[in-house]
N, C-alpha and C positions, 0 to 999 in steps of 0.2 A: 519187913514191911507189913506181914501179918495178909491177911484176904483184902481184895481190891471191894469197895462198897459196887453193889449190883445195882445197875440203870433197870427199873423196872420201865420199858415200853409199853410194854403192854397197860398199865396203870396209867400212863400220862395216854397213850391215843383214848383207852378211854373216857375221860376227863375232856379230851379235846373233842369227843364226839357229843358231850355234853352241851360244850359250850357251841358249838355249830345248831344244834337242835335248839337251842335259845334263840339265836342269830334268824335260822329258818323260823322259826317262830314269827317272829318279829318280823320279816321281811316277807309272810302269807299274810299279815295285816294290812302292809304298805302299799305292795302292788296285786292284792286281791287272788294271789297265785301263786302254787307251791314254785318254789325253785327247782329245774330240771337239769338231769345228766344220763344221756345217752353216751352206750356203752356197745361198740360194734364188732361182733366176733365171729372169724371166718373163720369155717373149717370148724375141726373136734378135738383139738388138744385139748388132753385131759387138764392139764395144769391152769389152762387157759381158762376151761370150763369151771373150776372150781374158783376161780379167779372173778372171774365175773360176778357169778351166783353171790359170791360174797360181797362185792362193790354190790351190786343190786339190794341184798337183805339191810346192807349197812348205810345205804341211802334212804329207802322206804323208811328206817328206825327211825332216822335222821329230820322227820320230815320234810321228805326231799320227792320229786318221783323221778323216779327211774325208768329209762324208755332203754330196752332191748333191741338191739337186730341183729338178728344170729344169720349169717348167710354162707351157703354151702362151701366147700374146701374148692371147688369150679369155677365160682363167682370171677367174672371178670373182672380186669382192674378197671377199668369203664365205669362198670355196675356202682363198684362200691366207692368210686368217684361221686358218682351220682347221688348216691345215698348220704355221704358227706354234705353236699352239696343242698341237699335236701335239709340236713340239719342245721344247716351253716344258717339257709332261711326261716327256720321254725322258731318266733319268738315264744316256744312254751320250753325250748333248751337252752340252756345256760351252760352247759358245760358238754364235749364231746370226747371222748375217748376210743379210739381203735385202737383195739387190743394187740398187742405185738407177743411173740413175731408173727407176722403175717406168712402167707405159703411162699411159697418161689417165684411163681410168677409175677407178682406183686412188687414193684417198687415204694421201697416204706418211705422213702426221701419224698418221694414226690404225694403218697398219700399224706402224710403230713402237712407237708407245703400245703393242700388243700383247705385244709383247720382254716377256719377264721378265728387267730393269734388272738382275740378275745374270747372265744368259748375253746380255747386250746390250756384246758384244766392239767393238762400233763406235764408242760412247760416244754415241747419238747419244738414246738416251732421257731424256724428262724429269728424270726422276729423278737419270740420271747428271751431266744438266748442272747443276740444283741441287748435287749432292753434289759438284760440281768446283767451283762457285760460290761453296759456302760450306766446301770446305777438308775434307771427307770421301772416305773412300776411295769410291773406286766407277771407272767406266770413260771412259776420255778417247780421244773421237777420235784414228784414228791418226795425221795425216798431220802436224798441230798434236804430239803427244806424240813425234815422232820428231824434227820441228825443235828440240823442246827440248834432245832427246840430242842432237845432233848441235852446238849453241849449248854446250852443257855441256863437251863431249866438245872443242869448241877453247879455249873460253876460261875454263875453270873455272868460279867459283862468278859467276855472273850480278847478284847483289847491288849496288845500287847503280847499277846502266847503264841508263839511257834508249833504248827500245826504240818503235821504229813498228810499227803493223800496219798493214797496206795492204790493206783488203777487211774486209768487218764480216759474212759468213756464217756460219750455225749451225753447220757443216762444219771449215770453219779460224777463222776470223779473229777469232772470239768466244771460242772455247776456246781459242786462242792466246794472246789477250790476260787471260786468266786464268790460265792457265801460268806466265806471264811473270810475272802480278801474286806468285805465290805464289814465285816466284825473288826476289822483293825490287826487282824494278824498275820504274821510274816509265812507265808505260806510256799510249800514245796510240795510240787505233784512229782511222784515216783510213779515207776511202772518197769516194765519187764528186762530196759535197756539199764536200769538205773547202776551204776558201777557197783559201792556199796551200801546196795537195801538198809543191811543190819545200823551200820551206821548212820543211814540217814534217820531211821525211825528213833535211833538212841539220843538223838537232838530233841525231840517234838515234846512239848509238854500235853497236847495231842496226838491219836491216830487215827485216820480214819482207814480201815481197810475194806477195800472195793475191789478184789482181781480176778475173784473165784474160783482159788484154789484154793482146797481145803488145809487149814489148822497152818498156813504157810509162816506168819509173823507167830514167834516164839517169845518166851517168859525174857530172855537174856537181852534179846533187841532191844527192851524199854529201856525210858527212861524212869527212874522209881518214881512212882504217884501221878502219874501218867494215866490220863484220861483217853481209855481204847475206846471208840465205835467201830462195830465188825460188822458190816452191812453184808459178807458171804451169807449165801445160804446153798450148802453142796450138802447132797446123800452120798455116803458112804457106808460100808459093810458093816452092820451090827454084829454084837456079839454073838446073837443068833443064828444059825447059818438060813442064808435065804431072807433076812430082818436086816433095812437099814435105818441107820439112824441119821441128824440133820446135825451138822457142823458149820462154822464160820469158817473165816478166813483166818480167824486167829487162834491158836493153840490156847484156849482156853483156861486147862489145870497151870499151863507154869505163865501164863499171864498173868492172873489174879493173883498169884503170891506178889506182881511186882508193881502191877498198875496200882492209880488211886481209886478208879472207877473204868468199870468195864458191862459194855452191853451185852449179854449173854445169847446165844441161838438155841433155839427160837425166844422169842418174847422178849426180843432187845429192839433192835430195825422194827422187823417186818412187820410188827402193825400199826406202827406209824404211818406205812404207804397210803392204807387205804383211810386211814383218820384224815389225812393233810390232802389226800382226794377231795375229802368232802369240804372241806374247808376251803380248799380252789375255788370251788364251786359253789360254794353261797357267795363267797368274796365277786365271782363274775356273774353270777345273780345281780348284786344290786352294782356291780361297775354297767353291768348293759342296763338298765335299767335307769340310770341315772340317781341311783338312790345313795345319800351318805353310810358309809361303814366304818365302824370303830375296827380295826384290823388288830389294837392292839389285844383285844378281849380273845381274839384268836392266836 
């Protein structure tokens, strides 16, 4: 089979952070007013923190603005109801995001449920997952809506191909496999109970794997010329002692001898997330607004 051609991500969010900065453009003319996305984060996770910082920088580029509210790891769920609640009213936000995972005491089920399903840019409200369920507009997780461009973006119209998902989360791997169903393809969600994995994924002219464990689907699984998306992202022990490094979910060296195309970690997924963020979020800019948008230029 020779080397699998590499899905450069990183290359297309770029691209797609282009075309949203056009869109924003266009749409501070319309309604006299940048497009907004509030971003709310409790407590000090490092990960969390550098998560934001970056939705923040790549919003502002975006011309977009970005509204912060960082509140202490204590904050009650009350509070940060209220705070929701507060953005849910602010016509200068369009989009809201609470950063997950939230602490312990916090119910994320029911912060969520709070989101008004219009400025809920994450897809992760009920509402929106019904309206993706049964084929109405509304908001689709990013990380799943960015695999799809990305699945699109190499092999054209999807129709007809036999697809795996590998992981069955509310996050990816169920909005995934709805994604996929509305491209026209015959789709099979795997996960942990699955009899045999290896088998099912040597069917899929697709794969998408979401389970987060490191390097788990191997070179042998595929099927030849096989289109992998590896949405893991797990640290593991570098060669260094004490140095780790960032691996997928897919065993990378003996995939790419078998696949046709395969997204690499880092620089495959993960910065799509935060491109198709922002893309949410002009798209629910001009849906509240009342204003027409071409979605396909997105």
């Amino acid at each position: 089979m020779g080397e699998a051609a590499i899905i450069d991500g990183k290359a297309f969010a770029e691209n797609l952070r282009a075309r949203v900065a056009e869109v924003a453009a266009g749409f501070l003319e319309k309604a006299n007013r940048k497009a907004g996305l509030a971003v709310v984060l409790v407590g000090e996770d490092p990960a969390s923190q550098v998560y934001v910082r970056n939705k923040g920088k790549q919003t502002v580029a975006c011309g977009m603005e970005s509204f912060e509210h960082k509140l202490p790891v204590d904050t009650s769920e009350a509070d940060l109801l209220a705070v929701v609640e507060q953005l849910n009213n602010d016509p200068a936000v369009d989009g809201i995001l609470v950063q997950l995972p939230l602490p312990g005491h916090m119910d994320e089920a029911k912060v969520i449920a709070t989101i008004n399903p219009d400025k809920d840019v994450d897809g992760f409200h009920v509402v929106n997952v019904g309206r993706l369920a049964t084929g109405l507009p509304g908001f689709v997780p990013c990380t799943p809506l960015g695999c799809v461009m990305l699945l699109k973006d190499k092999l054209g119209s999807l129709s007809g191909l036999d697809a795996v998902v590998i992981g069955r989360s509310n996050i990816v791997g169920k909005p995934m496999a709805q994604l996929l169903l509305a491209e026209s393809c015959t789709v099979t969600v795997a996960h942990s109970r699955t009899k045999d994995l290896p088998e099912a994924v040597r069917r899929a002219d697709i794969v998408i794997a979401a389970v987060g464990r490191p390097e788990m689907v191997k070179g042998e699984w595929l099927k030849p010329g096989a289109t992998v998306i590896d949405v893991g992202i797990n640290r593991v022990p570098g060669a260094e002692e004490g140095k780790t490094r960032l691996v997928g979910d897919v065993d990378f060296a003996s995939a790419s001898e078998v696949a046709g195309a395969i997204t690499p970690v880092p620089g495959g997924v993960g910065p799509m997330t935060i491109a198709v963020l922002l893309r949410n979020t002009i798209v629910a800019a001009h849906r509240n607004m009342g204003l027409e948008i071409d979605e396909s230029v997105l």
